[in-house]
C-alpha positions in Angstrom: 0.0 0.0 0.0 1.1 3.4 -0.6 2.9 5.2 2.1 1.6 8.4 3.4 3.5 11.3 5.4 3.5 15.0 5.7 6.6 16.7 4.0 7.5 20.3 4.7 8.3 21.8 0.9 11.2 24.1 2.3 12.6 24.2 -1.7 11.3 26.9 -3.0 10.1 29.2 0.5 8.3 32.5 0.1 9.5 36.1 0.5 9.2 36.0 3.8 10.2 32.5 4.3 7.3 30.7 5.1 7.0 26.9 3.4 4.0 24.8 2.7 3.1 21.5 4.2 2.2 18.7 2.2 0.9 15.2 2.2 3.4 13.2 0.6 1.9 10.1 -1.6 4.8 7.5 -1.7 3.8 4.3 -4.3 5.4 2.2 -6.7 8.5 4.5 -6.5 7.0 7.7 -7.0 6.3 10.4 -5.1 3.3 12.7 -5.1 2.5 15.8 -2.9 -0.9 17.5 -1.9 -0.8 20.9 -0.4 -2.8 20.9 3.3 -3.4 24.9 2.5 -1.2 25.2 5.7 2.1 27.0 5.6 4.7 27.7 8.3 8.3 28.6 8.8 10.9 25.7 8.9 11.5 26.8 12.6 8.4 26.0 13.5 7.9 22.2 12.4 10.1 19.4 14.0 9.2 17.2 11.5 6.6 15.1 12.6 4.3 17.7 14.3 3.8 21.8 14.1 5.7 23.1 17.3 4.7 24.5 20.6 5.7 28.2 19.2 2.9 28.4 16.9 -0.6 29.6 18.4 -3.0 27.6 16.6 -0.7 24.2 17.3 -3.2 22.1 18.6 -5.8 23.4 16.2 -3.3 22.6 13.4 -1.9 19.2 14.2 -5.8 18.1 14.3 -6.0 19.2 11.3 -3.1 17.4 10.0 -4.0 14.2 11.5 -7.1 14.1 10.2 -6.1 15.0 7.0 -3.4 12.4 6.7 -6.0 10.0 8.8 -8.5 10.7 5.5 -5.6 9.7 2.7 -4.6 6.9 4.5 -8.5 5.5 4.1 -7.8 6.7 0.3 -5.2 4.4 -0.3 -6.6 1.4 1.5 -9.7 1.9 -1.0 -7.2 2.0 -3.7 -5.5 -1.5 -2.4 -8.5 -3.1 -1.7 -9.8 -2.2 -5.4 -7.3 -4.6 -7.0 -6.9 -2.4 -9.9 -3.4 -1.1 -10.6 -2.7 2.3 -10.1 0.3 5.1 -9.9 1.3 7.9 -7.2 -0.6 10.6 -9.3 -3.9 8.4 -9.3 -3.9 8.3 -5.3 -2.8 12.1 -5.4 -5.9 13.1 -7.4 -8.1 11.1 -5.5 -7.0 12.7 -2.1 -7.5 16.2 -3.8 -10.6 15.5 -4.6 -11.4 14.3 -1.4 -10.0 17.4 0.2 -11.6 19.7 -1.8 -15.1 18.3 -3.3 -16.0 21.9 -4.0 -13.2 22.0 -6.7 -14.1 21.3 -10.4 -11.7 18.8 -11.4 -9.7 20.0 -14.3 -10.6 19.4 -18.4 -8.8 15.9 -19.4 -6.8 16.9 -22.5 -7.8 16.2 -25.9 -4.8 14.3 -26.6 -2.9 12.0 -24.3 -1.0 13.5 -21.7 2.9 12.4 -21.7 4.9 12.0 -19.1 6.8 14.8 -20.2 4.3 17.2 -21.4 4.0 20.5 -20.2 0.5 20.2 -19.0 0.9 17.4 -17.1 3.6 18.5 -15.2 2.1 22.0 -14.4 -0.9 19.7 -13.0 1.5 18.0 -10.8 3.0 21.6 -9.4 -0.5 23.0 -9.3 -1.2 20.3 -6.4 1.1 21.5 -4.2 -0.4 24.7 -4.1 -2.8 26.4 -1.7 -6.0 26.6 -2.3 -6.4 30.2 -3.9 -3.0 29.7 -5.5 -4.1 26.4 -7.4 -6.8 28.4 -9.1 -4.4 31.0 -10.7 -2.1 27.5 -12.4 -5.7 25.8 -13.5 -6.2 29.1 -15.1 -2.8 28.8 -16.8 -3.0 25.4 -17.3 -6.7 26.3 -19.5 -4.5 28.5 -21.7 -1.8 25.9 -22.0 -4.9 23.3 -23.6 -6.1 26.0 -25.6 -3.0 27.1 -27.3 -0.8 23.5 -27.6 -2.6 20.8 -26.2 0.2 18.7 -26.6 3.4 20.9 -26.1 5.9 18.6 -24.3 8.3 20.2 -21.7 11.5 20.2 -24.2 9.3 21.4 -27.0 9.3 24.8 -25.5 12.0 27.5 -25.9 11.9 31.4 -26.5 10.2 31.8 -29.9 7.7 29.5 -28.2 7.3 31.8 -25.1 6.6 34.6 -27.5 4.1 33.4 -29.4 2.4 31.6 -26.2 2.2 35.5 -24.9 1.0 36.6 -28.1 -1.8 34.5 -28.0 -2.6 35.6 -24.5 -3.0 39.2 -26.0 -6.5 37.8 -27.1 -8.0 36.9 -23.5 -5.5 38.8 -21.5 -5.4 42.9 -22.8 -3.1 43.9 -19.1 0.3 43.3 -19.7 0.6 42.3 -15.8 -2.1 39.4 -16.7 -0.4 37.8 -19.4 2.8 38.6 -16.8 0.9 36.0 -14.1 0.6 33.3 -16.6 4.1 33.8 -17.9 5.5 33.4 -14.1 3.1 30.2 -13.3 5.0 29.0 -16.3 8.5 29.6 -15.3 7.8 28.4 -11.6 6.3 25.0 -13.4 10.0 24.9 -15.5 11.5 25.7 -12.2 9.4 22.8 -10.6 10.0 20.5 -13.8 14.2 20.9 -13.3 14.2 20.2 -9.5 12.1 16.8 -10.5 14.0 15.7 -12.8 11.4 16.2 -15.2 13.6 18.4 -17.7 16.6 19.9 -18.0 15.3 22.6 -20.4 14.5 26.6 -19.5 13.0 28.2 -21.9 13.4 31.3 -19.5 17.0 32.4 -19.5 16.6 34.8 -23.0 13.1 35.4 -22.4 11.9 38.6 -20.2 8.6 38.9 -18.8 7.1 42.3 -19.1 5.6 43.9 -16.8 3.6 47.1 -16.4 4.0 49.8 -13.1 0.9 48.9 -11.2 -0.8 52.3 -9.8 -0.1 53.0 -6.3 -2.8 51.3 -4.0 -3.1 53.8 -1.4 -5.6 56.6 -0.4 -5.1 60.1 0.1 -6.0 61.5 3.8 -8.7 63.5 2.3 -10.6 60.7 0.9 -10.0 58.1 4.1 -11.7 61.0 6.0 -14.5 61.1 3.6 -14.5 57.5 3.4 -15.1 57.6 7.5 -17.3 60.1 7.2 -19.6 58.0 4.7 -22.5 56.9 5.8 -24.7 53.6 4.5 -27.1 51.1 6.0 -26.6 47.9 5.7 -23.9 45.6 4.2 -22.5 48.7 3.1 -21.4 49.5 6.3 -20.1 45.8 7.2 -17.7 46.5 4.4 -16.3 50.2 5.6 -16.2 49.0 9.1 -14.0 45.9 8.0 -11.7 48.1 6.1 -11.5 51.0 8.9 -10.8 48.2 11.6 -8.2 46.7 8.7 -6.6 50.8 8.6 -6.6 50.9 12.4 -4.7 47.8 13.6 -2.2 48.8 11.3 -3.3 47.2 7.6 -3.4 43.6 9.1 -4.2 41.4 6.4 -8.1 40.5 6.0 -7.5 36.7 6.4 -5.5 37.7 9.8 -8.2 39.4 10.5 -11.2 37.4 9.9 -9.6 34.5 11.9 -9.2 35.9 14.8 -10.9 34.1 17.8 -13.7 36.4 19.4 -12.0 37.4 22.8 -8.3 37.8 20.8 -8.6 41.9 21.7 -9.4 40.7 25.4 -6.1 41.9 27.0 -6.1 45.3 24.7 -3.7 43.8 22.3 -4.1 41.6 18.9 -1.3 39.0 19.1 -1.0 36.5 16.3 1.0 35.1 14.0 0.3 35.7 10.2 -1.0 33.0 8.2 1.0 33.4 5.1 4.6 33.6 7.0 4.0 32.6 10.4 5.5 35.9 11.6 4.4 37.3 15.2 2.5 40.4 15.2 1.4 42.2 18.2 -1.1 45.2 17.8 -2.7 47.9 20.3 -6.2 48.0 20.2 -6.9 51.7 20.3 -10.2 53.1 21.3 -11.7 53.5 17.9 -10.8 49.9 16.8 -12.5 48.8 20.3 -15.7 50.4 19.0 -15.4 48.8 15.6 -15.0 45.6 17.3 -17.1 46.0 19.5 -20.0 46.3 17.0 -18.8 43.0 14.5 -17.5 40.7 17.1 -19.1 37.3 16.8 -19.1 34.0 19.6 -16.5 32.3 18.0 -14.3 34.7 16.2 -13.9 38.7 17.0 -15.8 39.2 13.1 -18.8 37.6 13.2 -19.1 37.1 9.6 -16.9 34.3 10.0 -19.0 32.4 12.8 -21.1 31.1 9.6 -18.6 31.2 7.0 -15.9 28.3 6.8 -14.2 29.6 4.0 -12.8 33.8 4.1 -12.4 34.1 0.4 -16.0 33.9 0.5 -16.8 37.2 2.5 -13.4 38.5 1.3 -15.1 38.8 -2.3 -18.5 40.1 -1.6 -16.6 42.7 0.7 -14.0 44.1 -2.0 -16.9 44.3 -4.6 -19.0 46.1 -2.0 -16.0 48.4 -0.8 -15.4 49.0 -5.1 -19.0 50.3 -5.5 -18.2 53.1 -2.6 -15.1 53.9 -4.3 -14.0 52.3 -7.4 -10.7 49.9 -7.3 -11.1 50.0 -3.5 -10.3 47.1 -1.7 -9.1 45.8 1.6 -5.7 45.5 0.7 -5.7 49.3 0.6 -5.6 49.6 4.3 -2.1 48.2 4.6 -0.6 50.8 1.4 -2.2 53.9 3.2 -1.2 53.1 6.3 2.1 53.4 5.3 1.9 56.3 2.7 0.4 58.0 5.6 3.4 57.0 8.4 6.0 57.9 5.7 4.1 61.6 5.3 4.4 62.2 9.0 7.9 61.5 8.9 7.7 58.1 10.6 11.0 56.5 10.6 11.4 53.8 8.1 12.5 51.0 10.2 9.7 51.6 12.5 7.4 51.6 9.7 9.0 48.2 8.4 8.4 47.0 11.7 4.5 47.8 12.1 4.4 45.9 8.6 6.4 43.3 9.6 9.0 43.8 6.8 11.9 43.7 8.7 15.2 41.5 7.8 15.3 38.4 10.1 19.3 38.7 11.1 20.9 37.5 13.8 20.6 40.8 15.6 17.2 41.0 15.4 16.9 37.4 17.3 18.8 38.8 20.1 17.5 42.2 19.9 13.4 43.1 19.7 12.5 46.0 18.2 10.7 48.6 20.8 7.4 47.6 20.3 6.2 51.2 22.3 7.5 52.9 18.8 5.3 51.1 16.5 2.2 51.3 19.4 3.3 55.6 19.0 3.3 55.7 15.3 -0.3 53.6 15.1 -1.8 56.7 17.2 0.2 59.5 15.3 -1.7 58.2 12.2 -4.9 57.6 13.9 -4.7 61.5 15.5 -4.1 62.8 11.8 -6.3 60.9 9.8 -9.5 61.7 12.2 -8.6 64.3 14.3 -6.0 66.4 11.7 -3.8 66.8 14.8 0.1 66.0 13.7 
């Protein structure tokens, strides 16, 4: 029977070094990874378990052990069957399993290779999270549409170009043809660590990409934006995005998974989802009120007490916020936050540190940065954006 662990993918980490776990499909001599949608430093996991550092530990190893607990059952269905199968058969039945709610991607019209492009971006799609796997299965639609067929070594620079031209005809923004062109290099990227390839089509080719308008709001419009006043939904959205402004542009998933009482000792303490880096917030007295008025019983939004997946409000909420003011979203908050500390002359490293963009060096393991200076620059901003005092 197939043998099933959970593999921390440290290969290929993100910016801010966080890597995601995996179930790893052993069978046959081939490996096959599912992502968990969990991801973590490499300081936090001992191998077997998520450690003690981590806040949500307990909540998390759960989840892994049932998860891993539900694949296991997988296989033994598979080796009670009788019917031969490979790593990448037991893989796609886990996903499926995992993720029910998924439509499972288009067969191809022709038979998929072992080499072919498309087969091997399915197998680096996998290990994605859940929201990341839907950007490749939209690359991976292209990649049918233009050449079915294309094998890995059949692709080189003149092949690039005329992939992009044809994205020109479902993809007018330069920075969305970009996206599909980096899911492709990250596939060649996965392709030549597997073994897969030894061909990158990448090294001549350069992937354009356009300046992307600055995502931040002036202090005039926050203050009419606070001053705005809406029934309904409407107001759900402004007071997410205000509560978002005021604790310092935390990021919306942070935020909507925050247990109900996490404000309870006038702090925010967590660590963020995407990097597992440790934030701690002051709760000022017009956050409190926001709070105040959207905490739930089991998490401090209440949106979320009937909602298992965030995407889903997070969607409903940008449109929402967009129709107020158009291109507005949540991820504003964070971009005028800043713009705002760097107009009031707020030092730059204590900016980086309210954002949590500081270097991790040895120096900053032995020595924490003043967290009183990033609780004094949160109220600076706050006094000037709804008081005008400086």
């Amino acid at each position: 029977m197939a043998k099933i662990s959970i593999y921390l993918d440290t290969r290929r980490p993100d910016k801010d070094g966080a890597c995601p776990l995996a179930l790893s499909l052993f069978h046959q001599g081939k490996t096959r990874y599912v992502r968990i949608g969990i991801t973590l430093p490499p300081c936090m996991w001992d191998g077997q378990r998520v450690i003690k550092c981590h806040p949500a530990s307990v909540k998390l190893n759960n989840e892994i052990s049932r998860l891993r607990l539900m694949a296991e059952a997988v296989a033994i269905d598979f080796a009670e069957g009788g019917r031969p199968y490979q790593a990448v058969d037991l893989a796609q039945a886990v996903s499926a399993k995992m993720y029910p709610d998924r439509a499972p991607s288009k067969p191809s019209a022709l038979p998929v290779a072992k080499d072919s492009l498309i087969e091997a971006a399915q197998r680096f799609a996998e290990l994605k999270s859940q929201s990341t796997r839907l950007t490749y299965e939209r690359t991976i639609t292209h990649l049918r549409k233009f050449r079915p067929g294309a094998l890995l070594d059949d692709v080189n620079r003149a092949w690039l170009a005329e992939f992009e031209a044809y994205l020109k005809d479902t993809n007018p923004s330069v920075n969305g043809r970009a996206m599909h062109l980096r899911n492709l290099r990250a596939v060649f990227n996965y392709a030549i660590d597997e073994g897969l390839t030894n061909n990158y089509p990448f090294r001549r080719f350069k992937i354009k990409m356009a300046r992307t308008p600055k995502r931040s709001l002036s202090v005039e419009n926050l203050r009419r934006l606070w001053a705005f006043e809406r029934d309904g939904a409407a107001m759900l959205y402004l007071d997410f995005f205000k509560l978002s402004f005021l604790l310092i542009g935390i990021n919306a998933k942070d935020l909507l998974m925050l247990p109900a009482k996490a404000d309870a000792a006038g702090r925010i303490e967590y660590y963020r989802a995407k990097t597992g880096r440790f934030y701690s917030v002051k709760v000022e007295p017009e956050a409190k009120a926001i709070i105040d008025r959207l905490r739930g019983s089991a998490h401090m939004i209440s949106v979320m007490d009937s909602r298992s997946y965030y995407l889903n409000f997070l969607r409903v909420c940008d449109a929402g916020l967009s129709s107020i003011l158009p291109g507005l979203t949540t991820y504003w908050a964070r971009h005028t936050w800043a713009t705002i500390a760097s107009s009031l002359d707020i030092p730059k490293d204590t900016i980086a540190a309210a954002l949590g963009h500081g270097d991790t060096t040895v120096t900053d393991i032995y020595i924490d940065f003043d967290q009183a200076k990033v609780d004094a620059a949160n109220r600076r901003v706050i006094d000037w954006v709804l008081y005008g005092k400086a």
